[in-house]
Jmol script that loads the backbone (N, CA, C; Angstrom):
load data "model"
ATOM      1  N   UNK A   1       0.820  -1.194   0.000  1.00  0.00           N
ATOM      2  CA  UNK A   1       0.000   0.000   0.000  1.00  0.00           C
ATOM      3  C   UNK A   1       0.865   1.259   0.000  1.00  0.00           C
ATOM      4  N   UNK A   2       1.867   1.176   0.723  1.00  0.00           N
ATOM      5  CA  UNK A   2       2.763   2.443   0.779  1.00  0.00           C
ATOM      6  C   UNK A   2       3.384   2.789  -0.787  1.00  0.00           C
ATOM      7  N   UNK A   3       3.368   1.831  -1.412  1.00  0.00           N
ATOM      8  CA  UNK A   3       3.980   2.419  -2.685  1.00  0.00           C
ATOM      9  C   UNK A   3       3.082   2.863  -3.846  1.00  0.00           C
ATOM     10  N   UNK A   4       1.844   2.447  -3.346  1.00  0.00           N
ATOM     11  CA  UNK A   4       0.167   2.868  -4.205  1.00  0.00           C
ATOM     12  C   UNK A   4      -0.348   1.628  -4.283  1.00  0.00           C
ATOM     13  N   UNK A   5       0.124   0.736  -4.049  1.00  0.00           N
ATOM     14  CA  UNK A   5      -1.057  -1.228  -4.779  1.00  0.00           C
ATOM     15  C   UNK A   5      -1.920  -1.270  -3.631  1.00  0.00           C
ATOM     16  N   UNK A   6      -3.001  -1.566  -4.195  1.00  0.00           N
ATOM     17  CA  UNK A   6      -4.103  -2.258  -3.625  1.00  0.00           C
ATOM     18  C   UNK A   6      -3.605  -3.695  -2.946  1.00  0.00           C
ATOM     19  N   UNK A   7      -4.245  -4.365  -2.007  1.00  0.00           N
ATOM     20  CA  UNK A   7      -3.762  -5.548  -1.582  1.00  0.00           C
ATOM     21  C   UNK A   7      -5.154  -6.506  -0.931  1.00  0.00           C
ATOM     22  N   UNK A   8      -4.809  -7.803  -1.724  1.00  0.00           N
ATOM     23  CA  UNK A   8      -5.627  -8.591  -1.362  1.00  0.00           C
ATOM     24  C   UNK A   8      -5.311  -9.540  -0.225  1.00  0.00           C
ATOM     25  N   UNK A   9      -5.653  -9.415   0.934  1.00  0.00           N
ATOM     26  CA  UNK A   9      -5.557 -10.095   1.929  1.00  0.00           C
ATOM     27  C   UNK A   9      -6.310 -10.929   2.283  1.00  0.00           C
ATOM     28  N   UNK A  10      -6.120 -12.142   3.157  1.00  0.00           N
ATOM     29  CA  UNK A  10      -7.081 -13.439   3.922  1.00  0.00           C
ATOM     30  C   UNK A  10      -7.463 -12.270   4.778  1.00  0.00           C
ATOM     31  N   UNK A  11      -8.533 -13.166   5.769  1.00  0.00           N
ATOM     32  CA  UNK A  11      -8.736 -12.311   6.986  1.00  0.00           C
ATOM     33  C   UNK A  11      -8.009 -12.348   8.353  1.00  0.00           C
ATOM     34  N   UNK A  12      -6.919 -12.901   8.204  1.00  0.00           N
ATOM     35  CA  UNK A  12      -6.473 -13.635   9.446  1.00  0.00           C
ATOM     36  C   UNK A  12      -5.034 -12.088   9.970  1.00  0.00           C
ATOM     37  N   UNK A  13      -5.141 -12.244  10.775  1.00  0.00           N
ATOM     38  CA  UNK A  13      -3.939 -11.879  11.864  1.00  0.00           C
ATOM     39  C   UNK A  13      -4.241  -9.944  12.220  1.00  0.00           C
ATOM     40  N   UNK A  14      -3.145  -9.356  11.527  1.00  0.00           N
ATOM     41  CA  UNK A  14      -3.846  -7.727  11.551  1.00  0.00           C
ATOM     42  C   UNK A  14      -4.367  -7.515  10.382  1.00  0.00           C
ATOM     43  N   UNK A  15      -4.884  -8.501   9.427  1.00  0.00           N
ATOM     44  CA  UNK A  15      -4.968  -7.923   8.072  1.00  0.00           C
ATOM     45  C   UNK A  15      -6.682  -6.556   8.410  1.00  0.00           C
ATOM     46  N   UNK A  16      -7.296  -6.774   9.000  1.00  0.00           N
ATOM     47  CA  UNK A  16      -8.081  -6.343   8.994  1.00  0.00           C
ATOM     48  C   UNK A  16      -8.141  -4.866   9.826  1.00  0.00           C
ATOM     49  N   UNK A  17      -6.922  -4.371  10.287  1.00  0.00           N
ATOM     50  CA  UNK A  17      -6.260  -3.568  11.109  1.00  0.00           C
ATOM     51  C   UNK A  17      -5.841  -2.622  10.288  1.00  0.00           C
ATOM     52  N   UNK A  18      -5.195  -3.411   9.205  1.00  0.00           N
ATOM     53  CA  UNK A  18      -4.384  -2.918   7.883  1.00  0.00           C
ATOM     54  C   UNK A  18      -4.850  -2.026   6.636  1.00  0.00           C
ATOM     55  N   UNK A  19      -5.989  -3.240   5.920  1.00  0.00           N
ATOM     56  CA  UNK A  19      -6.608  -2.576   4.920  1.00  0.00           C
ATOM     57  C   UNK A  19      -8.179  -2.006   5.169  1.00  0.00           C
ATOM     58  N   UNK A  20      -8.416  -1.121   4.558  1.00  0.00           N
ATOM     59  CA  UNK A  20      -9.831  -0.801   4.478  1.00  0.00           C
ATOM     60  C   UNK A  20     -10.346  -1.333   3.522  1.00  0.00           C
ATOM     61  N   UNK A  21     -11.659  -2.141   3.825  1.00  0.00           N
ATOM     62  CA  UNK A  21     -11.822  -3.175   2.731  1.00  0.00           C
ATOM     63  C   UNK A  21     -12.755  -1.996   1.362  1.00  0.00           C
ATOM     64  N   UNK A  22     -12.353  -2.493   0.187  1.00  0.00           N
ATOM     65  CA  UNK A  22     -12.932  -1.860  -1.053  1.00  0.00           C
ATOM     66  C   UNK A  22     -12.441  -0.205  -0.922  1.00  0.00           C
ATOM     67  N   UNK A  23     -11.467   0.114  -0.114  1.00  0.00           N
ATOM     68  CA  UNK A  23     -10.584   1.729  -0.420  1.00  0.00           C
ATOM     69  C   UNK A  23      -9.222   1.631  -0.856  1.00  0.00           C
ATOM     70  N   UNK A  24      -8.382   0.453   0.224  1.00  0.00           N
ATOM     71  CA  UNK A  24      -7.238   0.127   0.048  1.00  0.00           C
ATOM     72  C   UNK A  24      -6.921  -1.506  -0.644  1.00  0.00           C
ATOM     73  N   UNK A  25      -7.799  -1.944  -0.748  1.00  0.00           N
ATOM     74  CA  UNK A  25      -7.749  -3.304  -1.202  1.00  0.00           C
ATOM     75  C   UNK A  25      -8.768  -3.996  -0.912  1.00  0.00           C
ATOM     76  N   UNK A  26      -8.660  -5.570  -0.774  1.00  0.00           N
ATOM     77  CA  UNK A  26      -9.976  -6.380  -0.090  1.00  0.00           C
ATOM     78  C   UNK A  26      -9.162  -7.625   0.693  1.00  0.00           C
ATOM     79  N   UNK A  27      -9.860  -7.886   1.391  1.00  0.00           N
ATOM     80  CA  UNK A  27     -10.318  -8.702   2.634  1.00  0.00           C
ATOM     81  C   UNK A  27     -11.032  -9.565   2.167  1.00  0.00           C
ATOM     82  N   UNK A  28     -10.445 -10.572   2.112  1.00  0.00           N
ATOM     83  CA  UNK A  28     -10.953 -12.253   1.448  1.00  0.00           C
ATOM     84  C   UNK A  28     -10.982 -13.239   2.673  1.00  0.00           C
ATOM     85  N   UNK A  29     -12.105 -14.273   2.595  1.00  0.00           N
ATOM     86  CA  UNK A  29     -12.472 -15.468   3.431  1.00  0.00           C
ATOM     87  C   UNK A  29     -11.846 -16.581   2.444  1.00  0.00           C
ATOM     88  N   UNK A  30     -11.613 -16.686   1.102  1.00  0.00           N
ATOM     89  CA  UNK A  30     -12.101 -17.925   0.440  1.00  0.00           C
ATOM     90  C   UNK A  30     -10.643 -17.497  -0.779  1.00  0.00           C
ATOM     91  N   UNK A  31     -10.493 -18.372  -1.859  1.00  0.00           N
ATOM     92  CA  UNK A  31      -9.450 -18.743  -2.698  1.00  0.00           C
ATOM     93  C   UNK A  31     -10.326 -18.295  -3.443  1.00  0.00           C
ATOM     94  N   UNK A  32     -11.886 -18.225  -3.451  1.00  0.00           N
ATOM     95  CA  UNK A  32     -12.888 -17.606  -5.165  1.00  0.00           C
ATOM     96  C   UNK A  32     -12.918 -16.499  -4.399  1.00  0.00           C
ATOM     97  N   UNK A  33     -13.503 -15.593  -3.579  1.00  0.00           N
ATOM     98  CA  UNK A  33     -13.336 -14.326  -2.910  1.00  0.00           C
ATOM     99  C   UNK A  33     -12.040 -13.442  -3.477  1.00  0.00           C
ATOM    100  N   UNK A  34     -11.063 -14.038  -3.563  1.00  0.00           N
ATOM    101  CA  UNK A  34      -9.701 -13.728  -4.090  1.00  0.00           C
ATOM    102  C   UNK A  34      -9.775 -13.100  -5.381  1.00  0.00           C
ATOM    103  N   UNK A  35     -10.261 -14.537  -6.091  1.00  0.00           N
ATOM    104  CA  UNK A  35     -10.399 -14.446  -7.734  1.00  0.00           C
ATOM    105  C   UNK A  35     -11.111 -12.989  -7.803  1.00  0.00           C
ATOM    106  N   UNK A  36     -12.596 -12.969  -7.101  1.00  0.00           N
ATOM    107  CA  UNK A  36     -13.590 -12.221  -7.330  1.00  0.00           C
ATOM    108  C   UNK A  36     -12.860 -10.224  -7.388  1.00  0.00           C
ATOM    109  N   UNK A  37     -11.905 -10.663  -6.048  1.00  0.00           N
ATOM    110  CA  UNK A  37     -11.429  -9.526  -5.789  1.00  0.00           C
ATOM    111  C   UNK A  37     -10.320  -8.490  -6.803  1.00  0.00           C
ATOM    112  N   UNK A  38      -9.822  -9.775  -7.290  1.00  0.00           N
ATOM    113  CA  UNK A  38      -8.423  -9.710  -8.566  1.00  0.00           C
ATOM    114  C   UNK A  38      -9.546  -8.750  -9.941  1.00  0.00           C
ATOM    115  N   UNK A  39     -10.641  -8.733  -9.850  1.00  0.00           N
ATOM    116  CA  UNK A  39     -11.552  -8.265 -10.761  1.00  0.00           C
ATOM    117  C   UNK A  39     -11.668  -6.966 -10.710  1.00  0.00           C
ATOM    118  N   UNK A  40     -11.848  -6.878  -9.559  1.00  0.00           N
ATOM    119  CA  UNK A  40     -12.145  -5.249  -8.842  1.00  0.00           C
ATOM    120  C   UNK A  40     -11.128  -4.646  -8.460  1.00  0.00           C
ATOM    121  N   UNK A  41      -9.720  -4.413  -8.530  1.00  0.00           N
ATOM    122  CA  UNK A  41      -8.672  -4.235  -8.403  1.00  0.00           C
ATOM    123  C   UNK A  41      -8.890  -2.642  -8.861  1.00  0.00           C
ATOM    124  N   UNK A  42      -9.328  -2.502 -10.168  1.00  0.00           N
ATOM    125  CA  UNK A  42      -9.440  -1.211 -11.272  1.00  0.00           C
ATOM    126  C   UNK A  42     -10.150  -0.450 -10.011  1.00  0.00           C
ATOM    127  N   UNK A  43     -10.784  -0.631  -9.702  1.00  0.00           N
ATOM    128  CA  UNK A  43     -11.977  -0.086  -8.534  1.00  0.00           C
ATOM    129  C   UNK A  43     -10.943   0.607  -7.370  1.00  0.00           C
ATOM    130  N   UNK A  44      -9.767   0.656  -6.882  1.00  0.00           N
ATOM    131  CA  UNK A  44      -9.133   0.931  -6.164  1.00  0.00           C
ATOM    132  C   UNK A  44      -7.890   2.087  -6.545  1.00  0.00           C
ATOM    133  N   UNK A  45      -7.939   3.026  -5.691  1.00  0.00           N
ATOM    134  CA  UNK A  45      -7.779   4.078  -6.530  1.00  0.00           C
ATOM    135  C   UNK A  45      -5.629   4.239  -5.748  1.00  0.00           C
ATOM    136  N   UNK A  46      -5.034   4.049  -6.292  1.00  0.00           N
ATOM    137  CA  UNK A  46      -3.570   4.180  -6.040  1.00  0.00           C
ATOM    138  C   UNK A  46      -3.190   5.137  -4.972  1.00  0.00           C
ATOM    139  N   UNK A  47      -3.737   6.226  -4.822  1.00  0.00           N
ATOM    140  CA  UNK A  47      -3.552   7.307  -3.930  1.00  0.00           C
ATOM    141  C   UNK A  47      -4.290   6.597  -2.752  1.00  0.00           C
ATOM    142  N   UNK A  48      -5.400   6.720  -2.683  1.00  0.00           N
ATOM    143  CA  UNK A  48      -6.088   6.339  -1.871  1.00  0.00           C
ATOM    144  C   UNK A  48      -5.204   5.719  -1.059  1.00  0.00           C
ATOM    145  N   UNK A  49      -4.080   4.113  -1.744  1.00  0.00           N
ATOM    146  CA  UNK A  49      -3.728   3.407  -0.967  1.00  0.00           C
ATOM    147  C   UNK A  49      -2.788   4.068   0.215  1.00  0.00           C
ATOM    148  N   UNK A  50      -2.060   4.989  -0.964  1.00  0.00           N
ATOM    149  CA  UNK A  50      -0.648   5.595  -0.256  1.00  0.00           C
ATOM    150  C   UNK A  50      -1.475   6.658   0.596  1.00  0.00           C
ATOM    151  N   UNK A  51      -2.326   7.290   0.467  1.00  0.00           N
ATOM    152  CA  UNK A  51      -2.399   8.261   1.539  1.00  0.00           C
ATOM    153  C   UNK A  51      -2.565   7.206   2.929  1.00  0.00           C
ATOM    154  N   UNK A  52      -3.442   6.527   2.817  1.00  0.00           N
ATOM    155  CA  UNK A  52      -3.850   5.578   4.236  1.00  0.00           C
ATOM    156  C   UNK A  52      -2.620   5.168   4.662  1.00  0.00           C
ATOM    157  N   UNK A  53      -1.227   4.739   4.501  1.00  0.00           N
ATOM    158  CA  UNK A  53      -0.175   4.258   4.871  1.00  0.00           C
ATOM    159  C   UNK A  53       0.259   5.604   5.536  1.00  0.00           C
ATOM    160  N   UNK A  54       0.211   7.058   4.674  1.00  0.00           N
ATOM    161  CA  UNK A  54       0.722   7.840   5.226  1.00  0.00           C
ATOM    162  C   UNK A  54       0.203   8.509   6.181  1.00  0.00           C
ATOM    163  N   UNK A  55      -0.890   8.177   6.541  1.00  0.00           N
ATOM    164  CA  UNK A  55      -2.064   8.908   7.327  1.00  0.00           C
ATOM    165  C   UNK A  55      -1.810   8.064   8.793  1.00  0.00           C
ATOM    166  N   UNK A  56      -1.483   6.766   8.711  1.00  0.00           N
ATOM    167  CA  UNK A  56      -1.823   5.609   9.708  1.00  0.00           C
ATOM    168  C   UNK A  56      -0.578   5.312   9.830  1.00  0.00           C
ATOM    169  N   UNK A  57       0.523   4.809   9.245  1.00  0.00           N
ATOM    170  CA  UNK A  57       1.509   3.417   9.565  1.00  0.00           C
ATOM    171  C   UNK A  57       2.817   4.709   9.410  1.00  0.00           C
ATOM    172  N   UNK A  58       2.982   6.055   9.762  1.00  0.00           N
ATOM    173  CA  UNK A  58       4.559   6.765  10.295  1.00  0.00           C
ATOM    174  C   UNK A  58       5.168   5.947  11.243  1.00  0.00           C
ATOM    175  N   UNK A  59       6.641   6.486  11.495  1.00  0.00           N
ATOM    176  CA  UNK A  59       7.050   6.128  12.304  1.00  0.00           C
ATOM    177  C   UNK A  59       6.900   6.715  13.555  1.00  0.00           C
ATOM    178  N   UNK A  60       6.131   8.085  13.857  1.00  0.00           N
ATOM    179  CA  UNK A  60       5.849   8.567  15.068  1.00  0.00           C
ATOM    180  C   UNK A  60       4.269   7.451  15.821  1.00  0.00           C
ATOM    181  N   UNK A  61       3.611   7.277  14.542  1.00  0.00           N
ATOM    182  CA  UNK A  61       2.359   6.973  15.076  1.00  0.00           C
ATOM    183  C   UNK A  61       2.861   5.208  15.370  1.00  0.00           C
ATOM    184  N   UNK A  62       3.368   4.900  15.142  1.00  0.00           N
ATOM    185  CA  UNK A  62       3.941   3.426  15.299  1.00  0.00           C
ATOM    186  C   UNK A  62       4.334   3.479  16.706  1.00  0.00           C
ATOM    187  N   UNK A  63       5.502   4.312  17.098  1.00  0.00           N
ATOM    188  CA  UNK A  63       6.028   4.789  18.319  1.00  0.00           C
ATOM    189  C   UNK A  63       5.299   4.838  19.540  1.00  0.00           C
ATOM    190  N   UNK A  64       3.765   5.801  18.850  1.00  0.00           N
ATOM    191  CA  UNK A  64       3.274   6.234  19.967  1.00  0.00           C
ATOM    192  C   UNK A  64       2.524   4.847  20.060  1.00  0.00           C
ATOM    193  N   UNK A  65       1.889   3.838  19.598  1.00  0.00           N
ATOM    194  CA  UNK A  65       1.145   2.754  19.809  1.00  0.00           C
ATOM    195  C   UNK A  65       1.798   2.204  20.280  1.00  0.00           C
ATOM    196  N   UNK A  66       3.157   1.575  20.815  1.00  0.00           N
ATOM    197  CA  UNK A  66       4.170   0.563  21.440  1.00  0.00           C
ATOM    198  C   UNK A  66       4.126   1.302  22.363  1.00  0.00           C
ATOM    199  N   UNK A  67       4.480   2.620  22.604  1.00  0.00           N
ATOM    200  CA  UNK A  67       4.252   3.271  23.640  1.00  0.00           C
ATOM    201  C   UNK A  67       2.681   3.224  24.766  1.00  0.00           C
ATOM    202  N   UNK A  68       1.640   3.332  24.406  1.00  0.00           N
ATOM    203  CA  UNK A  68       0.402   3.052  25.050  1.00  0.00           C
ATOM    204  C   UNK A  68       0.468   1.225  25.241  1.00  0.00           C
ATOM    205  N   UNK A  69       0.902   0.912  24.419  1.00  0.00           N
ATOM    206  CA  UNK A  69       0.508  -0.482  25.002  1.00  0.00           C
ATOM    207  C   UNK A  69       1.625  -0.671  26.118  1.00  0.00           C
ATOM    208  N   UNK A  70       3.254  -0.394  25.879  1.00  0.00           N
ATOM    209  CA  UNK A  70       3.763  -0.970  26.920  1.00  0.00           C
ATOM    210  C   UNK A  70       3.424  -0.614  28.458  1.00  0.00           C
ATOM    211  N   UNK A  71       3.069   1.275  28.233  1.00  0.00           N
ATOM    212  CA  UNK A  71       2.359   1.605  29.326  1.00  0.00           C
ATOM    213  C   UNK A  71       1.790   0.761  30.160  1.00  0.00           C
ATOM    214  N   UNK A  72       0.500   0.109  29.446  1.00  0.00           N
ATOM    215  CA  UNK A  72      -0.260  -0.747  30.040  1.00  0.00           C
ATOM    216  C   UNK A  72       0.422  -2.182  30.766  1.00  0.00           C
ATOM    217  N   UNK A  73       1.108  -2.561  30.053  1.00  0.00           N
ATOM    218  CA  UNK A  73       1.925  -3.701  30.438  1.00  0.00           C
ATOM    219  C   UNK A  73       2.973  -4.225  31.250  1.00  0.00           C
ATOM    220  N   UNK A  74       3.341  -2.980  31.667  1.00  0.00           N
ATOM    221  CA  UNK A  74       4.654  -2.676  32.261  1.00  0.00           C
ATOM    222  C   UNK A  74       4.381  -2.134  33.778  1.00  0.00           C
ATOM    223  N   UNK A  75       4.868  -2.731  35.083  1.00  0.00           N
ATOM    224  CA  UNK A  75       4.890  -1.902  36.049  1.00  0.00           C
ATOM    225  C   UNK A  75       4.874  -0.383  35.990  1.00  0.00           C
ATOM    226  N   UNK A  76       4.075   0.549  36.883  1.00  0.00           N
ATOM    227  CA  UNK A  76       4.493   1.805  36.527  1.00  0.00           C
ATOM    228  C   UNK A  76       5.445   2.594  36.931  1.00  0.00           C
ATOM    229  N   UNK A  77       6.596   1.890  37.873  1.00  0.00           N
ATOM    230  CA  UNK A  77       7.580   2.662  38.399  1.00  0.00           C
ATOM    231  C   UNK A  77       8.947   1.921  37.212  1.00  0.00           C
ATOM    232  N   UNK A  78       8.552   1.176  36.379  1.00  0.00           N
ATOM    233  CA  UNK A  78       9.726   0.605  34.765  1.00  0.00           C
ATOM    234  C   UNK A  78       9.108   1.274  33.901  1.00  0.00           C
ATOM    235  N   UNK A  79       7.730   2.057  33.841  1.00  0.00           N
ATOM    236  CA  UNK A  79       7.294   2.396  32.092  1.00  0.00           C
ATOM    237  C   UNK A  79       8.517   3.283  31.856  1.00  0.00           C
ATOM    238  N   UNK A  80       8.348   4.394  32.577  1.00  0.00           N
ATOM    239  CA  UNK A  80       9.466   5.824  31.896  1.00  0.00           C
ATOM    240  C   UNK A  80      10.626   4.955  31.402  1.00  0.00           C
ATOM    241  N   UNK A  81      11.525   4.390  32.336  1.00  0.00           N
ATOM    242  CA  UNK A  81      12.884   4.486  31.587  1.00  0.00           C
ATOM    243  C   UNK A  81      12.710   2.839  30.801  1.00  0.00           C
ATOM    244  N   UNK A  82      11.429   2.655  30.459  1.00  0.00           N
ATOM    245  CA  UNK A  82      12.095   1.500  29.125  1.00  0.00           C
ATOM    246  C   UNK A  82      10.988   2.611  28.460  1.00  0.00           C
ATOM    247  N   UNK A  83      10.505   3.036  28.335  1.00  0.00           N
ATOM    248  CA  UNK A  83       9.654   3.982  26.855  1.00  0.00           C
ATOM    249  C   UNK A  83      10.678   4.864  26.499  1.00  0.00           C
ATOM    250  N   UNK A  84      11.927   5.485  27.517  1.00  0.00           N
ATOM    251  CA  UNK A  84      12.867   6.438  27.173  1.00  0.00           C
ATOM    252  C   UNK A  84      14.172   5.600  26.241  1.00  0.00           C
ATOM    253  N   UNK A  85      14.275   4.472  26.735  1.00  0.00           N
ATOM    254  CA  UNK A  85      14.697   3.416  25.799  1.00  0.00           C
ATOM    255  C   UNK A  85      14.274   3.247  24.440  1.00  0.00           C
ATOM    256  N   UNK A  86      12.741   3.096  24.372  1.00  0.00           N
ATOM    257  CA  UNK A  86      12.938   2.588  22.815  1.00  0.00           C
ATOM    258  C   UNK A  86      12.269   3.675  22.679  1.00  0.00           C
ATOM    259  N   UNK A  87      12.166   5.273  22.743  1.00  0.00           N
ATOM    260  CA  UNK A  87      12.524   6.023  22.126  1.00  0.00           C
ATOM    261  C   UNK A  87      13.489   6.366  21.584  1.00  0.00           C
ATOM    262  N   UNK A  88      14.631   6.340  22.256  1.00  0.00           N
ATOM    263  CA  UNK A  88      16.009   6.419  21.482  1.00  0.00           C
ATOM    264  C   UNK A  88      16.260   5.837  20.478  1.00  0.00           C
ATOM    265  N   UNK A  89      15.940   4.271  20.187  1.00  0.00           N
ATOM    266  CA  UNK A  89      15.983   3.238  19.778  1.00  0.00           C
ATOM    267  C   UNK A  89      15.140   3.528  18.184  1.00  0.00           C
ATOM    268  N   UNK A  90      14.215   4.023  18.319  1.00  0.00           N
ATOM    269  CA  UNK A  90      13.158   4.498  17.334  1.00  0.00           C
ATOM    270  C   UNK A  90      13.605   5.674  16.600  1.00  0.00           C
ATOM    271  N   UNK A  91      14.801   6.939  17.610  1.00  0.00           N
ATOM    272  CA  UNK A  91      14.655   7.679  16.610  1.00  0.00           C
ATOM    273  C   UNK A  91      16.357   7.599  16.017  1.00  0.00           C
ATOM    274  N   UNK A  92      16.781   6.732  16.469  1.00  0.00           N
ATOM    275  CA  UNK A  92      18.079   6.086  15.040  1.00  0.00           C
ATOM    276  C   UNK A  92      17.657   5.301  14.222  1.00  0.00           C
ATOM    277  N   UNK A  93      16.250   4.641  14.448  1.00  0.00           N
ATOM    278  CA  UNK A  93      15.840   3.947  13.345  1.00  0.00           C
ATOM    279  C   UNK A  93      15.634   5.345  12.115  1.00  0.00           C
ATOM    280  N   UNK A  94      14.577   6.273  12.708  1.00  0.00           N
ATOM    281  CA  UNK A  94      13.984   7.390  11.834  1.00  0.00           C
ATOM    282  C   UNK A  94      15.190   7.775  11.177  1.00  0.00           C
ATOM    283  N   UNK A  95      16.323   8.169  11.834  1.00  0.00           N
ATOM    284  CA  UNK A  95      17.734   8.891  10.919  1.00  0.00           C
ATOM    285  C   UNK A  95      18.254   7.649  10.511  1.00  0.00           C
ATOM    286  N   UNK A  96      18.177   6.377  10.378  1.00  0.00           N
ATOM    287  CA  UNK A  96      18.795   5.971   9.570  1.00  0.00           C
ATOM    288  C   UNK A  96      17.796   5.785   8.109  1.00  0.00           C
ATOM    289  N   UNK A  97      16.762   5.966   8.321  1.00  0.00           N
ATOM    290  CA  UNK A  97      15.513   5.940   7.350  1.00  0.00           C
ATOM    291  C   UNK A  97      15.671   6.869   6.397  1.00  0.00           C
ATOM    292  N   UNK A  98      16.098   8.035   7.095  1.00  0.00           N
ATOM    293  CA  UNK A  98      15.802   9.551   6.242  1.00  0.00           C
ATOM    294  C   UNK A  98      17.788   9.590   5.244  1.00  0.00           C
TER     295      UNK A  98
END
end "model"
wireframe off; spacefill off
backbone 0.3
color backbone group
């Protein structure tokens, strides 16, 4: 999606997290669902895909979601200094990206 393609996915794991079904691609149960979908492909508009990647899947908004969840997961006298951790961690990923 980030590079503009539509994508046909099963329904299983985050796929459904991922695509918006019939904006960014489709969301298939079945091997003919697939076929059906490979049809309607034209129907999916290239931008569309890439804006939703760019709108949803940055590397800040990625950050901040590992961040709320570890919150939750984590004693609260360890959240700060492991979130100050893989912040650091995150933003040599970003400069080595750019």
């Amino acid at each position: 999606m980030a590079s503009g393609t539509p994508v046909i996915a099963f329904r299983r794991g985050s796929v459904p997290e991922l695509i918006v079904n019939g904006i960014t691609g489709y969301i298939v149960d079945s091997t003919a669902e697939m076929s059906e979908a490979v049809d309607k492909l034209a129907k999916v508009k290239r931008q569309d895909c890439r804006s939703h990647v760019e709108r949803n899947f940055t590397v800040t908004n990625m950050v901040d979601g590992y961040e709320r969840v570890l919150k939750n997961i984590v004693q609260p006298h360890s959240a700060p200094k492991l979130i100050a951790g893989m912040r650091r961690i995150s933003e040599k990923i970003v400069d080595q990206l750019r």
